[in-house]
C-alpha positions as CSV (number, residue, x, y, z in Angstrom):
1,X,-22.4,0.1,9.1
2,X,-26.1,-0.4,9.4
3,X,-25.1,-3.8,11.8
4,X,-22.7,-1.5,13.7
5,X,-25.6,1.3,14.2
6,X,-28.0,-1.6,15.3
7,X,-25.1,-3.1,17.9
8,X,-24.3,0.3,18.9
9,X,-28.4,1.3,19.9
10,X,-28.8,-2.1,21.5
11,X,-25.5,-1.6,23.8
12,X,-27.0,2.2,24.6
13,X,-30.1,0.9,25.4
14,X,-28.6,-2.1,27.6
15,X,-26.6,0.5,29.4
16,X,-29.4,3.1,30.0
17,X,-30.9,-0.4,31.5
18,X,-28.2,-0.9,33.9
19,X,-27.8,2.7,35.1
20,X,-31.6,2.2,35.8
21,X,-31.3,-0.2,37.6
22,X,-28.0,1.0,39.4
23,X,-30.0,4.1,40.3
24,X,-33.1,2.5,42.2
25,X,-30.2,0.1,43.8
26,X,-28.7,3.1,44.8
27,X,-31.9,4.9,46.0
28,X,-32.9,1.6,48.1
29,X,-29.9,1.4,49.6
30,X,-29.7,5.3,50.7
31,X,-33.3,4.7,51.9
32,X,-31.9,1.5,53.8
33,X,-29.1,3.3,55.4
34,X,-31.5,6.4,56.3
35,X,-34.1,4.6,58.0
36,X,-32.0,1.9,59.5
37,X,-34.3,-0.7,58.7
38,X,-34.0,-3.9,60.2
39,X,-35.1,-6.4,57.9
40,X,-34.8,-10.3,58.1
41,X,-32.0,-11.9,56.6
42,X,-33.6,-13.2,53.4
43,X,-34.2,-9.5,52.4
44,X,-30.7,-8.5,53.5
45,X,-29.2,-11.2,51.4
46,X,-31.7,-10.0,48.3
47,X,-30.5,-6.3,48.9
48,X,-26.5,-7.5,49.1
49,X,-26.9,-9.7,45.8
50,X,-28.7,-6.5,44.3
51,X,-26.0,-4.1,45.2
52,X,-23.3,-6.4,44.6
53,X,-25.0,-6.7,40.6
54,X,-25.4,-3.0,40.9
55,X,-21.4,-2.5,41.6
56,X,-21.2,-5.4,38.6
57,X,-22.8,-3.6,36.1
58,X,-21.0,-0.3,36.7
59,X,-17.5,-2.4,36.4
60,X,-19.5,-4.1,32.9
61,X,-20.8,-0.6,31.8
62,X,-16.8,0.5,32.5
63,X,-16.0,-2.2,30.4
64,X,-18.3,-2.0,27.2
65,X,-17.0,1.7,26.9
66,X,-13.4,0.4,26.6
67,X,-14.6,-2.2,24.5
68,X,-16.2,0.4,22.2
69,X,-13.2,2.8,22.3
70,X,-11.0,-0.1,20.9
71,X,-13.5,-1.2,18.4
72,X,-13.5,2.6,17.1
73,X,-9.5,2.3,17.2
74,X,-9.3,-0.8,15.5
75,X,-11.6,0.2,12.5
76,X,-9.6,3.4,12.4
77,X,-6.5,1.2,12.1
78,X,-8.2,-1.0,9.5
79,X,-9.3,1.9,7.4
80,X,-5.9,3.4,7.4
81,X,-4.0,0.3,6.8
82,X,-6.4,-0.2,3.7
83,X,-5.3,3.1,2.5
84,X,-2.1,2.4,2.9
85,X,-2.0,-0.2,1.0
86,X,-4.0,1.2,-1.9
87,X,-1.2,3.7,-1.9
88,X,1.5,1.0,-2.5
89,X,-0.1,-1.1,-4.6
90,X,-1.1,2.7,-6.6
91,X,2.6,3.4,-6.3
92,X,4.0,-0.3,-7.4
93,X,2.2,-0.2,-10.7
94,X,3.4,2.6,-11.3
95,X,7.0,1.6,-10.5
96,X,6.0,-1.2,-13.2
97,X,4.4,1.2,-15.8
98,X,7.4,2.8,-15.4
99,X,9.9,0.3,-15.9
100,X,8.1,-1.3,-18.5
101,X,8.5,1.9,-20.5
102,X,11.8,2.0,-19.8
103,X,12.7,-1.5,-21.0
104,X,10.6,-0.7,-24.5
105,X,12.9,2.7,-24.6
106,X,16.3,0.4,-24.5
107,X,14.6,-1.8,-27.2
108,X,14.2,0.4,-29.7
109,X,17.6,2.1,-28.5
110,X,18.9,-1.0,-29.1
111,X,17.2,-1.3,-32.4
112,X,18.4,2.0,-33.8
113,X,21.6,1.0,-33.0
114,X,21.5,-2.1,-34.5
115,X,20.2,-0.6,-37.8
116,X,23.2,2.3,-37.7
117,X,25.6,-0.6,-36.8
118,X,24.3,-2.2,-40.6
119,X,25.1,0.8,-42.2
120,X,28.4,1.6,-40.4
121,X,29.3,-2.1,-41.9
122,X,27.7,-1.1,-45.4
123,X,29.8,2.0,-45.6
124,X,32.8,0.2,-44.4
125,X,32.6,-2.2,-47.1
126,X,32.3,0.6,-49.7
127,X,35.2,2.3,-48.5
128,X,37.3,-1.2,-48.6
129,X,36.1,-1.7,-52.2
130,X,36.8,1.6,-53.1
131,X,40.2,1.7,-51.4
132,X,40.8,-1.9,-53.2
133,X,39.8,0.2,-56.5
134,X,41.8,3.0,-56.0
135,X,45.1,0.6,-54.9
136,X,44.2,-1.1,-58.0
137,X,44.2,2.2,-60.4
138,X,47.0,3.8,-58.5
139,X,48.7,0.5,-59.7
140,X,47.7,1.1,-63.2
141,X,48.8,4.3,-63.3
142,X,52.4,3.7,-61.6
143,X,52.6,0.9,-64.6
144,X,51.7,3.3,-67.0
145,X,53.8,5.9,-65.9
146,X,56.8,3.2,-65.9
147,X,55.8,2.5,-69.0
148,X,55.9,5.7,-70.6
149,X,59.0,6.9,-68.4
150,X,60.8,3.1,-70.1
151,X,59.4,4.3,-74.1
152,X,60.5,8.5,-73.2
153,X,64.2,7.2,-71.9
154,X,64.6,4.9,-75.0
């Protein structure tokens, strides 16, 4: 900023230069076409190299302004474009924060899962035992009970 401040005072004070000087061209040239001096060609050629670098520097001074104005706009643009892309990279991570969380979520879903999927398989082998036991008693009993019905009948 300071280099831009330095630039900025060294363009003002080359312009205030020029429209100096564009001034007293100005002035000598009015006082020229007032008096209708007749002056030998050596100072007419000085005077018409002075007002055609007076008409140059108001074309240059033209210029520099432009020049400034798109400098302005182009930091303008640079500045917002940095923002912008503060704001996506803000918004990516937190795409990413966000995703990671979800991923550890359907781990331990998966997890849990697994764990009640162990006991389902624990409590389904419980239940096959005990319907293997109770197969095996209700066959006891029916041979009991044929038993007794075989000794009762005789």
């Amino acid at each position: 900023m300071e280099e831009k401040g330095k630039g900025s005072e060294r363009w003002s004070g080359a312009i205030t230069n020029f429209t100096e000087m564009a001034s007293n061209l100005e002035s000598l040239q009015k006082l020229l076409l007032k008096k209708a001096v007749f002056v030998d060609d050596e100072t007419f050629a000085k005077a018409s190299i002075t007002a055609e670098q007076a008409r140059t520097i108001k074309i240059l001074q033209q210029r520099v302004k432009t020049l400034e104005r798109e400098l302005d706009s182009a930091i303008t643009a640079a500045a917002r474009a940095r923002s912008e892309k503060r704001q996506a990279e803000a918004a990516q991570k937190a795409a990413e924060l966000h995703a990671e969380e979800v991923t550890k979520e359907l781990e331990n879903t998966t997890k849990v899962f697994e764990l009640h999927m162990e006991e389902l398989r624990a409590k389904q082998e419980q239940i096959s035992k005990r319907d293997k036991d109770i197969k095996v008693l209700e066959a006891i009993i029916q041979t009991i009970g044929e038993k007794k019905s075989r000794s009762t009948t005789r």
